[in-house]
C-alpha positions, -999 to 999 in steps of 0.1 A, spaced: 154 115 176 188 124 162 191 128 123 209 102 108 229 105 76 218 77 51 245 68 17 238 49 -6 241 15 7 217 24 33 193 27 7 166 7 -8 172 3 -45 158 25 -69 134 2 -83 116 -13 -54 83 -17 -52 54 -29 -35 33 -63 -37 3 -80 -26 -16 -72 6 -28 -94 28 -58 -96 49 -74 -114 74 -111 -114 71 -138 -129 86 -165 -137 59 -145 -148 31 -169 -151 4 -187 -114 13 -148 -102 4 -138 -121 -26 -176 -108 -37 -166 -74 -29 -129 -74 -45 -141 -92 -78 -173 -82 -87 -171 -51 -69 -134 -35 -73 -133 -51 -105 -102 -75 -95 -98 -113 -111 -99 -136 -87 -66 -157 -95 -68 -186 -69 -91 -199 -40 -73 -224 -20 -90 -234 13 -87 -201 36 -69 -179 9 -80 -163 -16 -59 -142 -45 -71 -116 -65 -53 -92 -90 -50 -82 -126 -30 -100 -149 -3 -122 -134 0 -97 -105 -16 -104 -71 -30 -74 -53 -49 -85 -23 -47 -116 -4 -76 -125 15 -71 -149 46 -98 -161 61 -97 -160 102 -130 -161 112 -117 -163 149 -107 -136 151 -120 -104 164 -120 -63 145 -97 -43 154 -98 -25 184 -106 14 175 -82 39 172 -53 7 170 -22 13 146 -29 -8 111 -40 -5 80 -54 29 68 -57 21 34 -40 -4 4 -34 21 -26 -38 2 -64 -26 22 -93 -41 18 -125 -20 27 -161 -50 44 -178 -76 69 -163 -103 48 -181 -92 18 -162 -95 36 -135 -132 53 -142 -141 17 -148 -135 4 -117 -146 37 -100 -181 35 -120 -188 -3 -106 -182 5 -72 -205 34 -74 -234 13 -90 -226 -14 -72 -216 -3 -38 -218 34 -34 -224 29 3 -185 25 4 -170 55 -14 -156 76 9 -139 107 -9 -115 118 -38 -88 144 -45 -65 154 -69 -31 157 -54 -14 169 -79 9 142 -85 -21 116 -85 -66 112 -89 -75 90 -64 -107 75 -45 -110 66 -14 -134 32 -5 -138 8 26 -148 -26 23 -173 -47 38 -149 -55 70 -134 -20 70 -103 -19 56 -92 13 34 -88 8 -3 -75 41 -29 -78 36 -65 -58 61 -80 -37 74 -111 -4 87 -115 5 116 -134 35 113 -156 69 121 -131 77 153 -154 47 172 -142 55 164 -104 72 194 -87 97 191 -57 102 220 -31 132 212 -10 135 176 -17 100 172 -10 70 161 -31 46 193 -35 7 170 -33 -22 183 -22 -61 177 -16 -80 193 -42 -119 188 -50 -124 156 -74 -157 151 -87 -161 116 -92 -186 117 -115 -173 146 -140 -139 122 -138 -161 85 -150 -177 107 -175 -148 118 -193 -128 90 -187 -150 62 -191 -143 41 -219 -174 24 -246 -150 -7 -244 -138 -12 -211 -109 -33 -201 -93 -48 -175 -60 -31 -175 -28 -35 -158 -29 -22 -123 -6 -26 -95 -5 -21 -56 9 16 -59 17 23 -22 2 12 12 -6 36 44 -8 26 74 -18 38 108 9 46 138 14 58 169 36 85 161 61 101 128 89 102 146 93 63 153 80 56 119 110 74 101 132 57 123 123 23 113 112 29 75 138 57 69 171 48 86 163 13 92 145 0 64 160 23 40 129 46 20 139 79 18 108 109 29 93 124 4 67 148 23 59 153 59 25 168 72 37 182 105 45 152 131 9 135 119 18 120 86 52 108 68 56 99 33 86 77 20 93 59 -9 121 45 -30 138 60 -65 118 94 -63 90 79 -64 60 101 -46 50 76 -21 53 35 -21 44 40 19 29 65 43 23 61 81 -1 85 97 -11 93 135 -46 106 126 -69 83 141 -40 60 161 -17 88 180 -1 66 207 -10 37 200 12 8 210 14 -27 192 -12 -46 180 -32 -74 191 -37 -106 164 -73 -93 147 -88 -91 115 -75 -63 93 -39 -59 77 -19 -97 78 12 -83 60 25 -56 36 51 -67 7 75 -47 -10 97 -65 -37 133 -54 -43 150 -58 -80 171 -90 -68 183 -113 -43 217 -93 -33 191 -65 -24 174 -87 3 204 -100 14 220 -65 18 181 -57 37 188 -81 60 223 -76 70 212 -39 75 181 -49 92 202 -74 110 229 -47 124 200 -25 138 191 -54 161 156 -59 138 149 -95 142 140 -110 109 128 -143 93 149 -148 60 143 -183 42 160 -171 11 132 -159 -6 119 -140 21 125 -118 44 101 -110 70 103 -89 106 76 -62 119 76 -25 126 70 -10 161 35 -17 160 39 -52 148 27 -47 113 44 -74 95 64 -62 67 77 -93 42 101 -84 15 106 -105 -15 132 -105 -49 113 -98 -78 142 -121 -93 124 -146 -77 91 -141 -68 73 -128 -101 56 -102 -80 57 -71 -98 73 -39 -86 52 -6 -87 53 26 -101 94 23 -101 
């Protein structure tokens, strides 16, 4: 596809961020077990079907029950993993420590990456989870506008045993960035980069694309690794929706005129503003102005 040259208007504000996750799920209880006791999250509410769990005020995973519906199909576009970011390293060796006495079964790997620590889990229905922490922005490095990250060895248990803390606590965390799975790079940075309006931040070849908003490393990645050419996605259980939360109200409304003008069809009930990706992943942004869902990592 041709490059297109973005200005500022075409641009997601600065301090964007993302919100909740939502999943559906078929054994509800086994995953609010898993996200609370487990991941260490509070649950916040449990109405009927859906359940909300987070830290704080802030919701970080949505749980929807849809027992009716069928996994994913393998190798399908989706969800590769929800990313939450913790403010302390000892908030995050916490919650790193109680998954591994309490379900080890589900780590699946760590890495520095220069600009982050971060392990990798999967829950009981398989959908990726990172916990990770952020080195301060001053000790990133850029190399021609991109982010320099990398996978370097992580031993998770040197990191929880000079980080853990004698007096835990159930820090502030937020949900960092979210990565999904796609059929291919090049249609991804056509809809997140030009349309939706993140700029890249780091490429991996055509098999993975990093974006994000304010020079931020990454609030979203898309990668082909297990899900080159796939199409759209059925209705299954998996990723429901991914949130991102603009500073204020003229920012959605300026999303979806731009959305709008690129022919995107959107759902916008003034508060709002929902359409999906090529894959049908349904993207909802909201106003922090009005929804109280905090921005990340801006």
């Amino acid at each position: 596809m041709a490059a297109v040259t973005l200005t500022a208007k075409d641009l997601l504000a600065a301090d964007t961020g993302m919100g909740a996750v939502t999943l559906r799920v078929g054994n509800l209880e086994a995953m609010i077990a898993y996200y609370r006791d487990v991941v260490t999250l509070e649950l916040q509410s449990h109405d009927g079907p859906v359940a909300v769990l987070g830290r704080g005020q802030t919701p970080l995973v949505i749980l929807q029950h849809a027992p009716e519906l069928k996994a994913s199909e393998p190798r399908s576009a989706g969800l590769f993993h929800t990313a939450i970011l913790f403010d302390t390293q000892a908030d995050l060796a916490a919650a790193v420590y109680s998954i591994g006495t309490k379900s080890p079964g589900t780590f699946t790997g760590s890495a520095d990456h220069l600009v982050s620590q971060a392990f990798y889990f999967t829950d009981p229905e398989g959908n990726g989870i990172e916990l990770y922490w952020d080195r301060d922005r001053t000790l990133w490095s850029w190399t021609h506008g991109e982010v320099d990250m990398a996978t370097l060895y992580l031993d998770p248990n040197t990191f929880v045993s000079e980080h853990m803390s004698k007096s835990p606590s159930t820090g502030h965390a937020v949900v960092g960035h979210v990565h999904l799975s796609v059929g291919d790079t090049a249609s991804a940075r056509d809809f997140y980069v030009n349309r939706l309006g993140f700029e890249t931040t780091a490429t991996i070849g055509t098999s993975a694309l990093f974006v994000s908003a304010g020079g931020y490393h990454h609030h979203m990645a898309m990668n082909t690794w297990q899900s080159s050419g796939s199409g759209k996605r059925r209705l299954a259980l998996g990723l429901g929706e991914v949130r991102i939360v603009v500073p204020s109200v003229d920012d959605l409304g300026a999303l979806n005129e731009r959305m709008t003008h690129y022919g995107i069809q959107t759902r916008h009930d003034g508060e709002i503003l929902a359409f999906d990706d090529p894959w049908a992943n349904r993207i909802s942004v909201l106003a922090n102005d009005l929804s109280g869902d905090a921005a990340a990592s801006a």
